[in-house]
Biopython code that builds the backbone (N, CA, C, O; Angstrom):
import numpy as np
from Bio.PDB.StructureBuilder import StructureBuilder

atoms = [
    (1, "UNK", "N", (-35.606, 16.100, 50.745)),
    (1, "UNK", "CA", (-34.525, 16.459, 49.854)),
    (1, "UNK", "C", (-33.203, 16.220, 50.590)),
    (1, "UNK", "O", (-33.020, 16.671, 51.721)),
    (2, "UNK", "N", (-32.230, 15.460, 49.892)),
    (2, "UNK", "CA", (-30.982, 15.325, 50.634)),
    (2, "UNK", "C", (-29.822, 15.702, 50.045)),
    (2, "UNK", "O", (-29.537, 15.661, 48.848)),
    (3, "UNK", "N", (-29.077, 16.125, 51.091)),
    (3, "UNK", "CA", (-27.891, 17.653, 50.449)),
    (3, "UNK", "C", (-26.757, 16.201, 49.915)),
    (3, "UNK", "O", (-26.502, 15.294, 50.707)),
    (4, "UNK", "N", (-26.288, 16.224, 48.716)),
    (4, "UNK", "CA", (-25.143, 15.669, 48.242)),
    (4, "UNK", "C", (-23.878, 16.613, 48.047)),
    (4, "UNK", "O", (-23.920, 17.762, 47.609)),
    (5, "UNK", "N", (-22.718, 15.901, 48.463)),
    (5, "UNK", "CA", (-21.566, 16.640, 48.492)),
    (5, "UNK", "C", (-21.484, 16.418, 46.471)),
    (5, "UNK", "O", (-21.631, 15.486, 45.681)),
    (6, "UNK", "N", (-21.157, 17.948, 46.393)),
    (6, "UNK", "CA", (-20.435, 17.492, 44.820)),
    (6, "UNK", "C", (-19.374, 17.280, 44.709)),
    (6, "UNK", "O", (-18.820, 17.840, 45.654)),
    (7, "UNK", "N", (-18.647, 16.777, 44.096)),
    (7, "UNK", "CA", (-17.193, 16.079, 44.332)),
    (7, "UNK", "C", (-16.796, 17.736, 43.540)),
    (7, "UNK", "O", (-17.505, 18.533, 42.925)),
    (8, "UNK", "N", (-15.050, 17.740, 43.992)),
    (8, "UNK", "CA", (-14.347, 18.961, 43.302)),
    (8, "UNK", "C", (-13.275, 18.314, 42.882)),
    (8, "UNK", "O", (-12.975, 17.176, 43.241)),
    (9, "UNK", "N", (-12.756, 18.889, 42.235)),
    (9, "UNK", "CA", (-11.968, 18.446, 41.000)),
    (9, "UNK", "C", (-11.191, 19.520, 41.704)),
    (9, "UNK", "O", (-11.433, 20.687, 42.013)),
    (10, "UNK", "N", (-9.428, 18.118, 41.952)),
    (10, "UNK", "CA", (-8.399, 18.947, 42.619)),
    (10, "UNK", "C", (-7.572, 18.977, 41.393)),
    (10, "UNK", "O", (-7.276, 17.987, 40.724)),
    (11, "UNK", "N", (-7.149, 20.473, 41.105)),
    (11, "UNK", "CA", (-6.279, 20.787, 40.045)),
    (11, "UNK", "C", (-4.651, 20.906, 40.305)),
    (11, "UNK", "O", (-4.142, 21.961, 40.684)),
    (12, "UNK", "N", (-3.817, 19.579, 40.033)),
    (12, "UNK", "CA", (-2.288, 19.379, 40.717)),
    (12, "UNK", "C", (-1.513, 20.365, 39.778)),
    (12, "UNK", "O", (-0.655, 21.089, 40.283)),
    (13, "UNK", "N", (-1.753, 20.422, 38.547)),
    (13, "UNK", "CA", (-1.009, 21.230, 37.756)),
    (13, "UNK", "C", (-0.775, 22.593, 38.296)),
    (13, "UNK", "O", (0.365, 22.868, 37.923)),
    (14, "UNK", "N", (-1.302, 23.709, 39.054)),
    (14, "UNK", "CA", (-0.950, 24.577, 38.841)),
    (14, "UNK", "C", (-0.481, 24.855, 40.574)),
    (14, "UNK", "O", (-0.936, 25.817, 41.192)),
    (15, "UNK", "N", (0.315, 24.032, 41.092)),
    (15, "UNK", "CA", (0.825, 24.071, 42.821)),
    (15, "UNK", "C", (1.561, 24.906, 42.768)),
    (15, "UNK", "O", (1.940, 25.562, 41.798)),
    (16, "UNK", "N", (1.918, 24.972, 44.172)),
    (16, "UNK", "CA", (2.851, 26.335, 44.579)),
    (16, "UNK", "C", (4.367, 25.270, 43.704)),
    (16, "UNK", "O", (5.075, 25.947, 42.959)),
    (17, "UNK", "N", (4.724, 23.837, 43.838)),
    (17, "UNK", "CA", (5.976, 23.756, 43.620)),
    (17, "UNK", "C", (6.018, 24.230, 41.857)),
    (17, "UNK", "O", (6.901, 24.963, 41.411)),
    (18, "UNK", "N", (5.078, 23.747, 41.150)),
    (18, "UNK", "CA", (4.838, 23.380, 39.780)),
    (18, "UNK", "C", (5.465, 25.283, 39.336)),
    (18, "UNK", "O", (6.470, 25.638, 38.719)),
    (19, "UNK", "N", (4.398, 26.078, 39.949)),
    (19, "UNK", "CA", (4.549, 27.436, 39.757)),
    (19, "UNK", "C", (6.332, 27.514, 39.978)),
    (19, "UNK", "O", (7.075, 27.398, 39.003)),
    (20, "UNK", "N", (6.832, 27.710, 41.288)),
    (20, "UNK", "CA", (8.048, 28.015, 41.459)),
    (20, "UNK", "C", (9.131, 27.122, 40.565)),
    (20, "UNK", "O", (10.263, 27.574, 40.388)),
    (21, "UNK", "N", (8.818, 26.094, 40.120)),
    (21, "UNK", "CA", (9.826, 25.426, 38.827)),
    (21, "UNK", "C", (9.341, 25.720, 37.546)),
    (21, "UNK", "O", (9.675, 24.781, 36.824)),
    (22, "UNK", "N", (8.678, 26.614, 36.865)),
    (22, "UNK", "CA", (8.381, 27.220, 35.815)),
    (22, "UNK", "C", (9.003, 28.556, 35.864)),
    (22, "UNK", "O", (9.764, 28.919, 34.966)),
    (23, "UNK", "N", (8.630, 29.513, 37.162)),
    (23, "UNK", "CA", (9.266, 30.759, 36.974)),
    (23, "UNK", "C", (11.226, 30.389, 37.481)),
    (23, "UNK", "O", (12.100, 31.200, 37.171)),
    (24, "UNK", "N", (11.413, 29.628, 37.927)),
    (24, "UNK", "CA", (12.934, 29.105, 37.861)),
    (24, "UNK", "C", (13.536, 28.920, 36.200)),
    (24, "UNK", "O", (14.461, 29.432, 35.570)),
    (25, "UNK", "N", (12.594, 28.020, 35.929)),
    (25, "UNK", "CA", (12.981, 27.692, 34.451)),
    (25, "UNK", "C", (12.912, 29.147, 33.557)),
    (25, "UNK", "O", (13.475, 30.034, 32.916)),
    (26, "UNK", "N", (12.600, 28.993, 33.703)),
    (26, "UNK", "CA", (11.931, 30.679, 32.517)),
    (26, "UNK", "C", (12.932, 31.714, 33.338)),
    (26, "UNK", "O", (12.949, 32.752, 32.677)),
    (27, "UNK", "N", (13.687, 31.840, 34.388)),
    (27, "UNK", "CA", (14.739, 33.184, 34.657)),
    (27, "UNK", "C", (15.664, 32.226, 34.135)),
    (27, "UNK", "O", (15.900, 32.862, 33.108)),
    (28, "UNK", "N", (16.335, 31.265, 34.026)),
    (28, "UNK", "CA", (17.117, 30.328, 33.197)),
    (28, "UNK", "C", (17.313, 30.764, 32.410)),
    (28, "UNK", "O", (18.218, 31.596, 32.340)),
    (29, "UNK", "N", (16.258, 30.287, 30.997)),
    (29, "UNK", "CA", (16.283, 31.072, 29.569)),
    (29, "UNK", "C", (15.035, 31.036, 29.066)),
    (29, "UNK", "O", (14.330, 30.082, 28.735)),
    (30, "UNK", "N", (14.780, 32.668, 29.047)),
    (30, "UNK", "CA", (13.463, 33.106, 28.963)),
    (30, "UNK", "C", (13.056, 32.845, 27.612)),
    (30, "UNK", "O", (11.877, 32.863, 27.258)),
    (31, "UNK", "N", (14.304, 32.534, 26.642)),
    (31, "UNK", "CA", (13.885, 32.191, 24.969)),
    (31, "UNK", "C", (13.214, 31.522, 24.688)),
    (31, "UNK", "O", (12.452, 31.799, 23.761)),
    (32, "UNK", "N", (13.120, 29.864, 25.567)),
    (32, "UNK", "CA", (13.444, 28.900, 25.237)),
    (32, "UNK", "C", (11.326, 28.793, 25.292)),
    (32, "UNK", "O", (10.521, 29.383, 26.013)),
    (33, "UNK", "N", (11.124, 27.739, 24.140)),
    (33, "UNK", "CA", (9.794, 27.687, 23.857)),
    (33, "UNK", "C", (9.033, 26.761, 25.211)),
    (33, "UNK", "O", (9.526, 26.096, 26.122)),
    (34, "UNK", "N", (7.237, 27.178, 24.731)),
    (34, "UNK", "CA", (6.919, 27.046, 25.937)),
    (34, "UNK", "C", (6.477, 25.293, 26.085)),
    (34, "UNK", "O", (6.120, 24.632, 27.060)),
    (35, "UNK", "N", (6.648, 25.011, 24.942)),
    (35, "UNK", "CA", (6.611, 23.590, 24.800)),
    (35, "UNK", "C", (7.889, 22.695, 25.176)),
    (35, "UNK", "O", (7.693, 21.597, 25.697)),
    (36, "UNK", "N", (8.889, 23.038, 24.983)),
    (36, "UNK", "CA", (10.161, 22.608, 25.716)),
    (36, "UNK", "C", (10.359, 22.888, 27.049)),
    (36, "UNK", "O", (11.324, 22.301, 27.539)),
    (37, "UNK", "N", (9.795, 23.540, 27.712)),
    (37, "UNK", "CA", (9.423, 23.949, 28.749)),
    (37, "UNK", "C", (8.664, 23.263, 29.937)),
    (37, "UNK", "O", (8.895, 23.109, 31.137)),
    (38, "UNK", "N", (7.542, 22.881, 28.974)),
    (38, "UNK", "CA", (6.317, 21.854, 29.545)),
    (38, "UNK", "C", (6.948, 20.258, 29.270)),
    (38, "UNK", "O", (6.516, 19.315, 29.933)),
    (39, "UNK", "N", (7.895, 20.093, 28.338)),
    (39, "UNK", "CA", (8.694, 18.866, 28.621)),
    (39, "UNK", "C", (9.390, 18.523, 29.945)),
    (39, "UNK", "O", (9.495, 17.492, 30.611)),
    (40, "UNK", "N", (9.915, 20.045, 30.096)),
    (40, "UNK", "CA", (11.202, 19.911, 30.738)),
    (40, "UNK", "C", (10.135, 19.661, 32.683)),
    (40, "UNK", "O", (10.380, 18.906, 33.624)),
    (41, "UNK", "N", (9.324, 20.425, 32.534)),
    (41, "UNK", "CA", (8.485, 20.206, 34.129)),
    (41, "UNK", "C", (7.276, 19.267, 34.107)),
    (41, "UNK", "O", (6.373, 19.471, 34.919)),
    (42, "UNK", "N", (7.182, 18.114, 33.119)),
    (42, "UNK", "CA", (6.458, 17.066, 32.802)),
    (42, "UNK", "C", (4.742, 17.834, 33.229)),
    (42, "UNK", "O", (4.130, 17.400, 34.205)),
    (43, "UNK", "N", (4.142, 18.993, 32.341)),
    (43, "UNK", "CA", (3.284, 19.702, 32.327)),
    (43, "UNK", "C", (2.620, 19.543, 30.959)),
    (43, "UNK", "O", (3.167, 19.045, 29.975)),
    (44, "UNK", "N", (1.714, 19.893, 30.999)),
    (44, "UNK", "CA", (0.971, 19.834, 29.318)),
    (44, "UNK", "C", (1.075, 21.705, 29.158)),
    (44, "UNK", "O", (0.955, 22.722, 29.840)),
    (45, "UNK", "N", (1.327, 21.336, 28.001)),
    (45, "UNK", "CA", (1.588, 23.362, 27.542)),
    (45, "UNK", "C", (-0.048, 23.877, 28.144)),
    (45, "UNK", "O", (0.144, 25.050, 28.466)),
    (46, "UNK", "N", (-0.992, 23.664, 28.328)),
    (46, "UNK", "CA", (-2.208, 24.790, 28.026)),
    (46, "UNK", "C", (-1.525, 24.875, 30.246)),
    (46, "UNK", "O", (-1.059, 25.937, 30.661)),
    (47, "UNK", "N", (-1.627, 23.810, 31.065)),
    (47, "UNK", "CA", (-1.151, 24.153, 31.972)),
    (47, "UNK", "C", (-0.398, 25.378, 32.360)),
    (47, "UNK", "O", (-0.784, 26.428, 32.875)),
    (48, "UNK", "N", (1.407, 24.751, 31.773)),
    (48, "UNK", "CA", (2.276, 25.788, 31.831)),
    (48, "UNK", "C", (1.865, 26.891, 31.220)),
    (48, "UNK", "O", (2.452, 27.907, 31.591)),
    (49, "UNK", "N", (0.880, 27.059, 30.233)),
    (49, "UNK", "CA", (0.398, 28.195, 29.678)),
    (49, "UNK", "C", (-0.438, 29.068, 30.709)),
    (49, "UNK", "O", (-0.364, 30.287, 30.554)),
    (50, "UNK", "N", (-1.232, 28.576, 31.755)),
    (50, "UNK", "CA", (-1.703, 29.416, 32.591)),
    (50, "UNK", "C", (-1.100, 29.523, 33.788)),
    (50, "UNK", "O", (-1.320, 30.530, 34.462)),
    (51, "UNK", "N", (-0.341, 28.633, 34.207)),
    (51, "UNK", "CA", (0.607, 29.153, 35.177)),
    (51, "UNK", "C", (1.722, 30.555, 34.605)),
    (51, "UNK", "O", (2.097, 31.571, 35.191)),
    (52, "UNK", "N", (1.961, 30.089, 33.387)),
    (52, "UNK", "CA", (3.165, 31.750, 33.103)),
    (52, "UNK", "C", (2.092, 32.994, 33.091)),
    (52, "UNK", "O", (2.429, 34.057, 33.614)),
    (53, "UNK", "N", (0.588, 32.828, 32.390)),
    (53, "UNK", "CA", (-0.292, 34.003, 32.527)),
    (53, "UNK", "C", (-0.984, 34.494, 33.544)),
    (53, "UNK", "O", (-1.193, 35.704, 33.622)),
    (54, "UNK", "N", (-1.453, 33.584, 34.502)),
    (54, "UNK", "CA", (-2.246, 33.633, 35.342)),
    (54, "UNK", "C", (-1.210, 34.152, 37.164)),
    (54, "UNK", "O", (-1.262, 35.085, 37.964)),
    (55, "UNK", "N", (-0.413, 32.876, 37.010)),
    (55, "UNK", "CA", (0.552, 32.977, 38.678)),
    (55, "UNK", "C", (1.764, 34.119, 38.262)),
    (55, "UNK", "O", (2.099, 35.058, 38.984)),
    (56, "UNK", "N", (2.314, 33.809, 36.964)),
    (56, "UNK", "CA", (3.422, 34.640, 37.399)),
    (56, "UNK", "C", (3.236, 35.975, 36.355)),
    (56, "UNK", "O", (4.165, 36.735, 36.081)),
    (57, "UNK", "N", (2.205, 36.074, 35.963)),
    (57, "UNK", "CA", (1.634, 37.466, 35.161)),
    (57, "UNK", "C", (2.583, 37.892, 33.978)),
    (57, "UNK", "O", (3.273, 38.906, 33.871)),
    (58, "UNK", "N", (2.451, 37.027, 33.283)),
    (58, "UNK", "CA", (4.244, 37.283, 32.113)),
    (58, "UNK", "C", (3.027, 37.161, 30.458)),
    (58, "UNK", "O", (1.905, 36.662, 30.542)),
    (59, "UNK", "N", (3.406, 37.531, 29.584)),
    (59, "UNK", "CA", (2.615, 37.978, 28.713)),
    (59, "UNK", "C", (3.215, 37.396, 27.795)),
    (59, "UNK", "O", (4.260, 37.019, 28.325)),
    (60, "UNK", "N", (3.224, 36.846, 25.968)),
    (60, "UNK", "CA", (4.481, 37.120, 25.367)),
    (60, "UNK", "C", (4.490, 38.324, 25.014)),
    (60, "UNK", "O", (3.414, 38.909, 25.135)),
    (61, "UNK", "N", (5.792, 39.191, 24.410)),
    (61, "UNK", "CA", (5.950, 40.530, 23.677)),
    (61, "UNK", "C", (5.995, 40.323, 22.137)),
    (61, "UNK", "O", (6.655, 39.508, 21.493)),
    (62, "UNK", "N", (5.280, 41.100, 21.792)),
    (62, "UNK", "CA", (6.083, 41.509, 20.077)),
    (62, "UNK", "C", (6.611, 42.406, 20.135)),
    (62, "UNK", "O", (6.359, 43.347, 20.887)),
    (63, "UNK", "N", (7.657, 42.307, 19.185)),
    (63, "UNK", "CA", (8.447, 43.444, 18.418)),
    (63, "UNK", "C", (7.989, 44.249, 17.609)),
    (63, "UNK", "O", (7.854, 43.830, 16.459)),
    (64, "UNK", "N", (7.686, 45.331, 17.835)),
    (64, "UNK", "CA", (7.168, 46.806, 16.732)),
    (64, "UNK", "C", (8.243, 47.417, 16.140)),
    (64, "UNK", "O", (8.776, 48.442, 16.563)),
    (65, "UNK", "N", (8.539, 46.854, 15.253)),
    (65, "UNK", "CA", (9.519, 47.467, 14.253)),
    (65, "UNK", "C", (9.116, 49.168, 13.995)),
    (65, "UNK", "O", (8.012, 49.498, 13.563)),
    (66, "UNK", "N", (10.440, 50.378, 14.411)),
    (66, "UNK", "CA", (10.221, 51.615, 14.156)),
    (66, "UNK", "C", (10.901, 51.834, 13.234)),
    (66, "UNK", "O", (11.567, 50.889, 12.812)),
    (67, "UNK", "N", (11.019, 53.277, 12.491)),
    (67, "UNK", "CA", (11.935, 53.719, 12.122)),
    (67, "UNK", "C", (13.158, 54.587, 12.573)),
    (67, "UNK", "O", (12.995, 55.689, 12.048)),
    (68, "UNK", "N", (14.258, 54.581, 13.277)),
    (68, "UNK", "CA", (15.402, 55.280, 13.727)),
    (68, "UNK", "C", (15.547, 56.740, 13.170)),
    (68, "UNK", "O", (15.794, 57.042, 12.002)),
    (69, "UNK", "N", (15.298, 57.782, 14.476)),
    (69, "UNK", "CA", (15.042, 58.829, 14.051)),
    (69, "UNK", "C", (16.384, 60.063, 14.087)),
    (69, "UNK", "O", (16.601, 60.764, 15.075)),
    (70, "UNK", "N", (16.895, 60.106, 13.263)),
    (70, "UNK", "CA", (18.255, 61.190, 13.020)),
    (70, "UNK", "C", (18.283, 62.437, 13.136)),
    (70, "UNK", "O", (17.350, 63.018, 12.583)),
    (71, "UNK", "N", (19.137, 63.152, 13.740)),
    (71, "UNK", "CA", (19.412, 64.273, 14.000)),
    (71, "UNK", "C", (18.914, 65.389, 13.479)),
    (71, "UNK", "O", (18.470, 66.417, 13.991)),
    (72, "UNK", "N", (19.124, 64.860, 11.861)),
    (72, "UNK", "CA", (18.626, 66.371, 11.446)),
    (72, "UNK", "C", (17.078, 66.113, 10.997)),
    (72, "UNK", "O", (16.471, 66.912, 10.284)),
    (73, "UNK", "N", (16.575, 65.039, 11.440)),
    (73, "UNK", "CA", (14.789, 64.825, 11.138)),
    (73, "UNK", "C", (13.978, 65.576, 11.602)),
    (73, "UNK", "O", (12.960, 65.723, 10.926)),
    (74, "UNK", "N", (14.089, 66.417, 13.032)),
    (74, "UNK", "CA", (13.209, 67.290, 13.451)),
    (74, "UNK", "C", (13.019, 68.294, 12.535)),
    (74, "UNK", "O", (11.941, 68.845, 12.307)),
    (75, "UNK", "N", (14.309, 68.582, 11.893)),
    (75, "UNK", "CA", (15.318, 70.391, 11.303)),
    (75, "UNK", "C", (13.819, 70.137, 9.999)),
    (75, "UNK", "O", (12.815, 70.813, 9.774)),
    (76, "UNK", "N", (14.408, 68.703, 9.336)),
    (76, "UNK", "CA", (13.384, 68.483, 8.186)),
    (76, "UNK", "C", (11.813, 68.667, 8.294)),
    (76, "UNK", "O", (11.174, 69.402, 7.541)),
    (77, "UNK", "N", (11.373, 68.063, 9.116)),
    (77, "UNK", "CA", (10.238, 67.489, 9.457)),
    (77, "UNK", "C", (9.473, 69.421, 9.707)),
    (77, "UNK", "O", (8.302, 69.689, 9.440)),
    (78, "UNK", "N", (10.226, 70.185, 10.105)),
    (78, "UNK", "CA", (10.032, 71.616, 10.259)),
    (78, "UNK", "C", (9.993, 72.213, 8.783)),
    (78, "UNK", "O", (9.100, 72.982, 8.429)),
    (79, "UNK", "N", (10.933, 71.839, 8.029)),
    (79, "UNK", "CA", (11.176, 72.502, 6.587)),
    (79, "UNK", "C", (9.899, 72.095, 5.812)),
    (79, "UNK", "O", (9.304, 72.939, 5.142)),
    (80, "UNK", "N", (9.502, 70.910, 5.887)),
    (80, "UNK", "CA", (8.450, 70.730, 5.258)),
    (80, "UNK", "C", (7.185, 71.287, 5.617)),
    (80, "UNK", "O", (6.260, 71.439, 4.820)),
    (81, "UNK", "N", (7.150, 71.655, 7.084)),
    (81, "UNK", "CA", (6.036, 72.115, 7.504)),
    (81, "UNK", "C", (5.977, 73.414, 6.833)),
    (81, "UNK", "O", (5.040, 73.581, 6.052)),
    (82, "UNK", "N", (6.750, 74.286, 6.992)),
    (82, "UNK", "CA", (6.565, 75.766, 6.618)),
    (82, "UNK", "C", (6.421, 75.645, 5.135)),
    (82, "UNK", "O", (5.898, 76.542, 4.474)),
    (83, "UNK", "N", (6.949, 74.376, 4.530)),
    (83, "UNK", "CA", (6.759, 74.664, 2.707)),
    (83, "UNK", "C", (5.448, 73.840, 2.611)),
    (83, "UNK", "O", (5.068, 73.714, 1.447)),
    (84, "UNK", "N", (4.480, 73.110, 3.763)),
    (84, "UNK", "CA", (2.729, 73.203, 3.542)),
    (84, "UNK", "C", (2.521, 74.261, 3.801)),
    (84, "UNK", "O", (2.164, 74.862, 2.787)),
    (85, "UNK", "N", (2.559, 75.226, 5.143)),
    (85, "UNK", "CA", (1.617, 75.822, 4.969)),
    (85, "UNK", "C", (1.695, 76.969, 4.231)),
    (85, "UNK", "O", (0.832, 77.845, 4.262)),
    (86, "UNK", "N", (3.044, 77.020, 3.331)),
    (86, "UNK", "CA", (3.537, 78.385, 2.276)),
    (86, "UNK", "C", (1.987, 78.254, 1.226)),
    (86, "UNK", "O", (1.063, 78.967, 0.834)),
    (87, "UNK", "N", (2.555, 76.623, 1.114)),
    (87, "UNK", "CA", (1.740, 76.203, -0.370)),
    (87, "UNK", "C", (0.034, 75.960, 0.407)),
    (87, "UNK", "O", (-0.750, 75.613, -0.476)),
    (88, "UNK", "N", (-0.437, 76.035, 1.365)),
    (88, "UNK", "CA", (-1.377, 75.895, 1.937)),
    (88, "UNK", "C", (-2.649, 77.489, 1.451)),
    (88, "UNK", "O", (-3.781, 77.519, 0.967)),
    (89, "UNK", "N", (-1.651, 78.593, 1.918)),
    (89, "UNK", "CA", (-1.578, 80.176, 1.770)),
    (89, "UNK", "C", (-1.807, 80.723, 0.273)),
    (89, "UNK", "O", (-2.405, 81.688, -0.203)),
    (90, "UNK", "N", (-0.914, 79.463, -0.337)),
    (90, "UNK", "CA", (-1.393, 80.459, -2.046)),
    (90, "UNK", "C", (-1.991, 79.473, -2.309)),
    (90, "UNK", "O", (-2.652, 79.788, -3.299)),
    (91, "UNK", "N", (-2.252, 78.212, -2.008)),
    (91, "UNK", "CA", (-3.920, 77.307, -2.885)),
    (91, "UNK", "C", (-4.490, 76.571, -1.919)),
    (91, "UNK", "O", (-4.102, 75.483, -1.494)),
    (92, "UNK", "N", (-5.886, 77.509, -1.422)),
    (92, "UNK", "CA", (-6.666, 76.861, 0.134)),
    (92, "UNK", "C", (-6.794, 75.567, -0.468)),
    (92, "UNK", "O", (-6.446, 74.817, 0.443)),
    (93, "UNK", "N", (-7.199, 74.580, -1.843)),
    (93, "UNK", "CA", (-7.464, 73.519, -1.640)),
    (93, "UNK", "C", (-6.053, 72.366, -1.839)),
    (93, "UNK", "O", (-6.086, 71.181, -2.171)),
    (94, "UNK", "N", (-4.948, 73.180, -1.518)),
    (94, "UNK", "CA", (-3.784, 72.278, -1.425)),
    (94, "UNK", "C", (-3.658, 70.647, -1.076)),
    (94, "UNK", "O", (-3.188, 69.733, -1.754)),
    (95, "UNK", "N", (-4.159, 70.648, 0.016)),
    (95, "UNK", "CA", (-4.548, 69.719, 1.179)),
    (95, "UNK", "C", (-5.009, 68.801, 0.147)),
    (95, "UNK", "O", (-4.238, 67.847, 0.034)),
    (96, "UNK", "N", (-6.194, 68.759, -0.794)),
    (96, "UNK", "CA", (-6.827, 67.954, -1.380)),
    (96, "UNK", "C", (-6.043, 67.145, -2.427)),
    (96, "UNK", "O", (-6.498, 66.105, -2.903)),
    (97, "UNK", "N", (-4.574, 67.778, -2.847)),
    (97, "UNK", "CA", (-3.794, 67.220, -3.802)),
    (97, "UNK", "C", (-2.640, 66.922, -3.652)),
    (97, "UNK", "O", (-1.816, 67.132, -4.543)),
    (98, "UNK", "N", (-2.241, 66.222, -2.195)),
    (98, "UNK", "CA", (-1.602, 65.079, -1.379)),
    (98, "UNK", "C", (-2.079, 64.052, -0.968)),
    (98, "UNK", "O", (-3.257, 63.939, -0.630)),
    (99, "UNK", "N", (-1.326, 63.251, -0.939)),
    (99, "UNK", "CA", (-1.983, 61.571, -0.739)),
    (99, "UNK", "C", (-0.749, 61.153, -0.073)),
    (99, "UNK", "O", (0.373, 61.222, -0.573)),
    (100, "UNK", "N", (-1.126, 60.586, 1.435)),
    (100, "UNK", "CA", (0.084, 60.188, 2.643)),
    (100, "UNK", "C", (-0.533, 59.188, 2.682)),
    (100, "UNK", "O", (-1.745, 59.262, 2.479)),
    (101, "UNK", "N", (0.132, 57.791, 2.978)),
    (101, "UNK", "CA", (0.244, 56.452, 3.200)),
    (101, "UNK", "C", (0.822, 56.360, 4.499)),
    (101, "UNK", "O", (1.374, 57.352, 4.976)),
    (102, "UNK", "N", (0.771, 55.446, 5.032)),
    (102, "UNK", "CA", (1.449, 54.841, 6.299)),
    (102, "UNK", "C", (1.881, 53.384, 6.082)),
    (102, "UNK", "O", (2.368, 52.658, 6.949)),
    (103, "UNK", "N", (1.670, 53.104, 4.983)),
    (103, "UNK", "CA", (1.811, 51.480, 4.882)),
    (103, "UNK", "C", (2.580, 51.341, 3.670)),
    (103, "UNK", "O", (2.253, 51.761, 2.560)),
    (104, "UNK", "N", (3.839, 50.590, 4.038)),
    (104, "UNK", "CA", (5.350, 50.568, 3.490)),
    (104, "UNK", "C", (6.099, 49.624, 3.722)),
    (104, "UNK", "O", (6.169, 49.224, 4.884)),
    (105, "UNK", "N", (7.085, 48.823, 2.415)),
    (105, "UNK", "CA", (7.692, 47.694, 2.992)),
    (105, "UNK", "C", (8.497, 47.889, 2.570)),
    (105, "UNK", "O", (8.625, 48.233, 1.396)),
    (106, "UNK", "N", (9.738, 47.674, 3.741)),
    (106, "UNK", "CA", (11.302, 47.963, 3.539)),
    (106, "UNK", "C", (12.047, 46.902, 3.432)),
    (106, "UNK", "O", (11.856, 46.391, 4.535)),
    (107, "UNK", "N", (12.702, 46.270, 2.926)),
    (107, "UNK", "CA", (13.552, 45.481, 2.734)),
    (107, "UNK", "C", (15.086, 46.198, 3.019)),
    (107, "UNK", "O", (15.549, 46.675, 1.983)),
    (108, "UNK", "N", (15.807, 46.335, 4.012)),
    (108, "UNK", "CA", (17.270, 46.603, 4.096)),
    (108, "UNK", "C", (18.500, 45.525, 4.153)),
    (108, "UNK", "O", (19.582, 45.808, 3.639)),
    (109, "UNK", "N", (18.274, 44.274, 4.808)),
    (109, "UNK", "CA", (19.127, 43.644, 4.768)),
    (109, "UNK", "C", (18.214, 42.052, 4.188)),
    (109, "UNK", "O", (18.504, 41.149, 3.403)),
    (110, "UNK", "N", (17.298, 42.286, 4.868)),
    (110, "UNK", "CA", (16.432, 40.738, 4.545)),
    (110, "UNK", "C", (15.168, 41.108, 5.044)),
    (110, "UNK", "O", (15.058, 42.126, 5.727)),
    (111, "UNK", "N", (13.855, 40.137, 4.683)),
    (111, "UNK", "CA", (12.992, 40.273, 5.288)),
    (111, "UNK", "C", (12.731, 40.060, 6.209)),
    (111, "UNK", "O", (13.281, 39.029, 6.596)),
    (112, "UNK", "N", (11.954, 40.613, 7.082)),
    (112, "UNK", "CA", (11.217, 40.395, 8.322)),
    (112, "UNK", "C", (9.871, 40.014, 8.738)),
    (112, "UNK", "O", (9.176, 41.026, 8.832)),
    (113, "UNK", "N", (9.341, 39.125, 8.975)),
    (113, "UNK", "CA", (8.028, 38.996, 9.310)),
    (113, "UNK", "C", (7.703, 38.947, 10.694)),
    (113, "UNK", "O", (7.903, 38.044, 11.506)),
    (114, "UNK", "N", (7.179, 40.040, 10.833)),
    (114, "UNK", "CA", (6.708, 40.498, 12.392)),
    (114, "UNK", "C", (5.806, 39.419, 13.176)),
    (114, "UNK", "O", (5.784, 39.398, 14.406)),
    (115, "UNK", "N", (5.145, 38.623, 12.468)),
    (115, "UNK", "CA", (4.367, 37.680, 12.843)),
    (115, "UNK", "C", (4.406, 36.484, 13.744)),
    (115, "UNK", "O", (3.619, 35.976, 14.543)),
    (116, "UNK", "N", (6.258, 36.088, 13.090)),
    (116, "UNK", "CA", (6.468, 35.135, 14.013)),
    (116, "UNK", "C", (7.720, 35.916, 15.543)),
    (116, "UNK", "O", (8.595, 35.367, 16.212)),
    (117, "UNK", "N", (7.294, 37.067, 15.538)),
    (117, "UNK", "CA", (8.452, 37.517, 16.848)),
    (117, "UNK", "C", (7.721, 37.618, 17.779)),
    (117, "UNK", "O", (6.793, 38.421, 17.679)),
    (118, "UNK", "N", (7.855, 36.960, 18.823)),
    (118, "UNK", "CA", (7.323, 36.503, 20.376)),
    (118, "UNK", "C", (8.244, 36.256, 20.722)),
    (118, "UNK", "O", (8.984, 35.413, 20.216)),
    (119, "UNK", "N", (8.515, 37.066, 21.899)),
    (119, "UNK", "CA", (9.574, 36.922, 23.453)),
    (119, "UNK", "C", (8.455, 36.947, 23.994)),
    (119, "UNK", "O", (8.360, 36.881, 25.220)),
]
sb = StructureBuilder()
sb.init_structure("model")
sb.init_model(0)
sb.init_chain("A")
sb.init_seg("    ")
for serial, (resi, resn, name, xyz) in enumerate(atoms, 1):
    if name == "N":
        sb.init_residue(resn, " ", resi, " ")
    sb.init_atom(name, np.array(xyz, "f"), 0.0, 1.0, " ", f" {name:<3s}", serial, name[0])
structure = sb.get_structure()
């Protein structure tokens, strides 16, 4: 039986220089897409894609749209409590004849679709 070397497959894309001119570029302007990006350091995106995840540990973010919480919201958020459990006290099956949602669409100035927000 005779030992053969297996050849290895040298990977140039992801070098120490390649790395340090991606995280250069990206403190530049972190906006800027990751495909203009991979132009700009003559890289193929899935590359630059694991050099930003892998070497320099950077994620994209979404935006979780909240609601802005006002001063007197606690004061409220209390008033209502004591007028459940008033109404809790004179009809034990109270509880059963409320219906709370969490899922709501606001329109204030324009729409928003959360879908496409990635930093």
């Amino acid at each position: 039986m005779q030992n053969f070397s297996v050849p290895v497959r040298h990977r140039s894309a992801r070098s120490v220089e390649n790395i340090a001119d991606a995280s250069a570029l990206i403190k530049e302007d972190p906006n800027q897409f990751l495909t203009r990006r991979s132009q700009a350091l003559r890289l193929s995106v899935t590359s630059l894609w694991r050099i930003v995840r892998k070497d320099l540990g950077l994620h994209p973010y979404k935006i979780k749209l909240t609601q802005e919480l006002k001063p007197l919201d606690h004061q409220k958020q209390r008033m209502f409590l004591n007028w459940a459990e008033q109404q809790l006290e004179n009809d034990p099956d109270f509880y059963r004849k409320i219906v709370f949602s969490d899922e709501a669409h606001f329109w204030l100035n324009n729409f928003v679709n959360e879908q496409n927000m990635r930093y």
